[in-house]
C-alpha positions as CSV (number, residue, x, y, z in Angstrom):
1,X,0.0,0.0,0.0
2,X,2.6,2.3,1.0
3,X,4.3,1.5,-2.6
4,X,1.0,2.3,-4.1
5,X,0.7,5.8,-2.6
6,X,4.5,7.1,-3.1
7,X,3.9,5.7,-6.9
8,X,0.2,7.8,-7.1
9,X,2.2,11.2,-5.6
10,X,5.2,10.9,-8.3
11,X,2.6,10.4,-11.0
12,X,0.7,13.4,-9.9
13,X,4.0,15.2,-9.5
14,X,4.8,14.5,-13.1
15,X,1.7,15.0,-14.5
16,X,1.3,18.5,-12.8
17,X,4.1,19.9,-12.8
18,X,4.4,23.4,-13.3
19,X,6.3,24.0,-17.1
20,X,8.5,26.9,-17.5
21,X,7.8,27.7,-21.0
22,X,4.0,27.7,-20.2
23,X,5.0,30.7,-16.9
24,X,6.8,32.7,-19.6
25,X,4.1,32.5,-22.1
26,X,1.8,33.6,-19.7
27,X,3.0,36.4,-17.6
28,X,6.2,37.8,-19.9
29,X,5.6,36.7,-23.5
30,X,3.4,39.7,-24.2
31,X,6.6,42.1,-23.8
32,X,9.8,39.4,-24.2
33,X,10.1,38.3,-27.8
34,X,12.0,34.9,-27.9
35,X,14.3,35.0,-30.4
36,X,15.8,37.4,-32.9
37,X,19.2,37.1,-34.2
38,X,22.1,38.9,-32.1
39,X,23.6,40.8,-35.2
40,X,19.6,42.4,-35.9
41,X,19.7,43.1,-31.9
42,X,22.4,45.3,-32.3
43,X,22.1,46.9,-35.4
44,X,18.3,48.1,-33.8
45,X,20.4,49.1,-30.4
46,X,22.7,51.2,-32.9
47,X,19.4,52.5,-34.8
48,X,17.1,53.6,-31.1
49,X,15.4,50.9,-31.6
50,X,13.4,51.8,-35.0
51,X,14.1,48.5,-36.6
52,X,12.9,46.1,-34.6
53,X,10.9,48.8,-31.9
54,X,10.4,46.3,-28.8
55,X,9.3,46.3,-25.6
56,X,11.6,44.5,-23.8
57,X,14.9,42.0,-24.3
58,X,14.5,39.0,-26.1
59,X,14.5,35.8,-24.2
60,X,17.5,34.6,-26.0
61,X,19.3,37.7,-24.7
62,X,18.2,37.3,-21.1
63,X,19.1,33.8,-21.2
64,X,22.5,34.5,-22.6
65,X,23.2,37.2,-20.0
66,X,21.5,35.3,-16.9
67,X,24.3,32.5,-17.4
68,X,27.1,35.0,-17.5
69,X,25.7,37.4,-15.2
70,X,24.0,36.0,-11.9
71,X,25.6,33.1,-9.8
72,X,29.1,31.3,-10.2
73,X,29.3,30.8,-14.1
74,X,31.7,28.2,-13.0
75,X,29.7,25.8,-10.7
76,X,27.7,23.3,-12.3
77,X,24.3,23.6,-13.9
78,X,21.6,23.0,-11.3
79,X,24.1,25.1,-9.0
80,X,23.6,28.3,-11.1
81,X,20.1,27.3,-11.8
82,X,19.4,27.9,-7.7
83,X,21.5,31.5,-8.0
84,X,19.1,32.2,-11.1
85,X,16.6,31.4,-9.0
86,X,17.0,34.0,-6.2
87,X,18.1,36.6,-8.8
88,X,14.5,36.1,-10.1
89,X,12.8,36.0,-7.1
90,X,14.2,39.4,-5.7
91,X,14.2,40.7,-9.1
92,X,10.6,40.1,-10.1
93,X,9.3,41.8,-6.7
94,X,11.1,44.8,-7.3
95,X,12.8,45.2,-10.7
96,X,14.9,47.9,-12.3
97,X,17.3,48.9,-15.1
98,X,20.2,48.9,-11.8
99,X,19.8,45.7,-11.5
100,X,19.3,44.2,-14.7
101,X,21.8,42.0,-16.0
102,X,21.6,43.3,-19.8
103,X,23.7,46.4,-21.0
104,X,22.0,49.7,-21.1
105,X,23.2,49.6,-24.4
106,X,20.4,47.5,-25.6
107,X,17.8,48.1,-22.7
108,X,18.3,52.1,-22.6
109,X,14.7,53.1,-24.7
110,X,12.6,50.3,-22.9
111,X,10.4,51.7,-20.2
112,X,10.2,50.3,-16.4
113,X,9.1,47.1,-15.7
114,X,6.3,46.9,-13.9
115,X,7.0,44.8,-10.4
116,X,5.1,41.1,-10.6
117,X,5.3,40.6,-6.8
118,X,2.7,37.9,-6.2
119,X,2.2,37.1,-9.6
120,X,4.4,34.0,-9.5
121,X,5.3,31.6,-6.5
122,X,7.7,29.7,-6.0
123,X,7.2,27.0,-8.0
124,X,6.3,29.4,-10.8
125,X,10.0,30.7,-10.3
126,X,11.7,27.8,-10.2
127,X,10.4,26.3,-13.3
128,X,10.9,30.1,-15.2
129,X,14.5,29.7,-13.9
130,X,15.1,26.6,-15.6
131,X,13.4,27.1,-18.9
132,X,15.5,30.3,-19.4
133,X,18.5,28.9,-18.3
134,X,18.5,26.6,-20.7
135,X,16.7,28.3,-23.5
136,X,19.4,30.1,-25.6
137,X,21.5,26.8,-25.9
138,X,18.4,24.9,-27.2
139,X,18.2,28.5,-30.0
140,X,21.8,28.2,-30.7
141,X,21.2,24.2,-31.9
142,X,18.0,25.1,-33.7
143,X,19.6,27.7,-35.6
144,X,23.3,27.0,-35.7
145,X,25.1,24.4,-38.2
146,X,24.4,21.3,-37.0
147,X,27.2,19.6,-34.4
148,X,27.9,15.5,-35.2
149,X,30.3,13.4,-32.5
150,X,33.3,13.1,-33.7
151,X,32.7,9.3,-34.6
152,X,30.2,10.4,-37.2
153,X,32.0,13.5,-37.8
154,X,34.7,11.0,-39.3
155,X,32.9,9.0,-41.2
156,X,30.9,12.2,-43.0
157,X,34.2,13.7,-43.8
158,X,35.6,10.6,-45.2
159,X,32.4,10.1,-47.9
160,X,31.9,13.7,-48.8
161,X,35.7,14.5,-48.6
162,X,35.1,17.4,-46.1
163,X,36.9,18.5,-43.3
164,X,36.4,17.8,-39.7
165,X,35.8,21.2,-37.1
166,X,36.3,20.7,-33.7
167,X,34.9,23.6,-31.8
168,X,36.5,23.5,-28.6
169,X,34.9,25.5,-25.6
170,X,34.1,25.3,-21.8
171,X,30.7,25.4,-20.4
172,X,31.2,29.4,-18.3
173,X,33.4,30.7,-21.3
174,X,31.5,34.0,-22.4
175,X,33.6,34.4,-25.4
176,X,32.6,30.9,-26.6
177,X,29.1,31.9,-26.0
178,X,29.7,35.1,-28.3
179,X,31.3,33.0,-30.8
180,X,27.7,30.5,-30.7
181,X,25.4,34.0,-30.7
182,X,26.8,36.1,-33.0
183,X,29.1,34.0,-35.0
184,X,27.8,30.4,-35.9
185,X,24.2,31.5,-36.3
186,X,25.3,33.6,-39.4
187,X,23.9,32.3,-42.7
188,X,27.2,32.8,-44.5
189,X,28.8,31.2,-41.8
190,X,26.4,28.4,-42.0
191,X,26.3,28.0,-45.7
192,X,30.2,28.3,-45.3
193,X,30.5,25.2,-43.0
194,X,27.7,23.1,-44.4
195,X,29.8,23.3,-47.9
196,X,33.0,22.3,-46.8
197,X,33.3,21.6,-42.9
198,X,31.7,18.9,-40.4
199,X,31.4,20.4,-37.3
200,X,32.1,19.0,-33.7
201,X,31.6,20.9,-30.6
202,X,33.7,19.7,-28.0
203,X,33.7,20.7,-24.2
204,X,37.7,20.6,-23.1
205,X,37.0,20.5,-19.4
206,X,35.2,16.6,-20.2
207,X,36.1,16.0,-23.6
208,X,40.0,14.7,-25.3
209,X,41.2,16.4,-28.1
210,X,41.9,13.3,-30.8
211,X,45.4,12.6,-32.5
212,X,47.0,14.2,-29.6
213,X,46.2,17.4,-30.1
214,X,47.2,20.2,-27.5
215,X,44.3,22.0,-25.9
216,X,44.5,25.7,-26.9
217,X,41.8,28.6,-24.9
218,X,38.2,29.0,-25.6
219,X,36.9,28.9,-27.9
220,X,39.6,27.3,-30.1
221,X,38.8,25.1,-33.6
222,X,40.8,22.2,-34.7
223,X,40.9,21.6,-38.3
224,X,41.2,17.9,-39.3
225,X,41.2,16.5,-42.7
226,X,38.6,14.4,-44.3
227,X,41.2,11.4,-43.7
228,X,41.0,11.4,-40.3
229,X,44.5,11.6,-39.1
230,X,45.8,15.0,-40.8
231,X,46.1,17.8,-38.6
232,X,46.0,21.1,-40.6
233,X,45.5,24.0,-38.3
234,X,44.1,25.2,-34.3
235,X,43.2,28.5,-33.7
236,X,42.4,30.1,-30.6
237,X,39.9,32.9,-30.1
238,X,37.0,34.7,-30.8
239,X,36.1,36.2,-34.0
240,X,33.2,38.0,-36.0
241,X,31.9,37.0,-38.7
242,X,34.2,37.9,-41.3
243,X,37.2,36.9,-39.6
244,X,35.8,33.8,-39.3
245,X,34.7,33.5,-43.3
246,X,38.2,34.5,-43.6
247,X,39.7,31.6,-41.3
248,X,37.3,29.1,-43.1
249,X,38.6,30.1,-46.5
250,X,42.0,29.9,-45.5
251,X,41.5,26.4,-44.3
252,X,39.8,25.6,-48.0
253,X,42.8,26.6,-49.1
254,X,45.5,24.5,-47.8
């Protein structure tokens, strides 16, 4: 009987939990858009705001800045997810532009948000934390190139004579989360890479660079050829979009 009971709560548990995509698109999706490319985010920052004219960040840009911003970017997941969590709270009650975790630079012609203290509880919180903690990675796989393990990565590279890109990062590195935002989201960049590249996004702090490669800082990219076993350039570092066209071309080139 006991068995019977713990098995009824957990069911009821699952089957009511509270979802943090359905909080947002109740109580902030009529100001928040979701998701807009970073390069038209700041070109409308540069223009006042005529371009786009919103009301409030996008939820890929809050998500992006809550990771970086609030907590220990260098604890694990859940970890951060709690700091997010009391950000939120505190913020929600009482919120201004001081404490906001987004430049002015893109928040500086949206008006104040209004306070939503005793709109949400806790559980409302917790599940909003989540779902916008882990929101702008799920936008960067939906409209990045797509990543392949570096098993398959092999094998695709040796039929279609491509060449293999390891994308080396760690998870708190804000340049490699630049690089994902502003960079790989590109269409040239993903036409580029599509073409020519097989792409392999590796985390260095959990992951071993293959044929003894030397880990370089994040973000770095390791160019293999499409046999596998030929090492033909690493780079370390950040770069726009036409630095990075420039890098891939270079590559072609060897």
């Amino acid at each position: 009987m006991k068995f019977l009971i713990m098995t009824t709560v957990l069911l009821n548990t699952l089957l009511f939990a509270v979802s943090g995509e359905e909080v947002f698109k109740a109580k902030c999706a009529s100001c928040h858009q979701y998701y807009i490319p970073q390069n038209k985010i700041i070109a409308n920052a540069e223009h006042n705001n005529t371009d786009l004219n919103l009301t409030a960040p996008t939820l890929t840009e809050m998500s992006f800045m809550l990771k970086d911003q609030v907590g220990d970017r260098k604890t694990d997941a859940e970890g951060q997810k709690f700091q997010i969590e009391d950000w939120l709270t505190g913020y929600l009650a009482d919120p201004s532009k001081e404490k906001g975790v987004i430049s002015k630079k893109f928040t500086r012609f949206f008006g104040k948000m209004p306070s939503m203290k005793g709109q949400l509880n806790e559980d409302d919180i917790e599940a909003l934390a989540d779902f916008m903690y882990e929101y702008a990675e799920k936008m960067m796989r939906r409209h990045g190139v797509r990543r392949y393990s570096y098993d398959a990565a092999k094998q695709i590279a040796k039929k279609e004579g491509k060449i293999i890109l390891i994308e080396g990062y760690i998870p708190y590195c804000r340049w490699c989360m630049r690089m994902d935002r502003e960079v790989m989201v590109e269409p040239e960049v993903k036409a580029a890479l599509n073409k020519k590249f097989v792409l392999v996004k590796m985390n260095l702090l959990t992951q071993k660079l293959p044929l003894g490669m030397k880990r370089l800082g994040t973000p770095s990219f390791y160019f293999i050829g499409s046999d596998g076993k030929t090492v033909m350039d690493t780079v370390e570092g950040f770069g726009n979009k036409e630095e990075f066209l420039d890098l891939l071309k270079s590559i072609e080139a060897h």
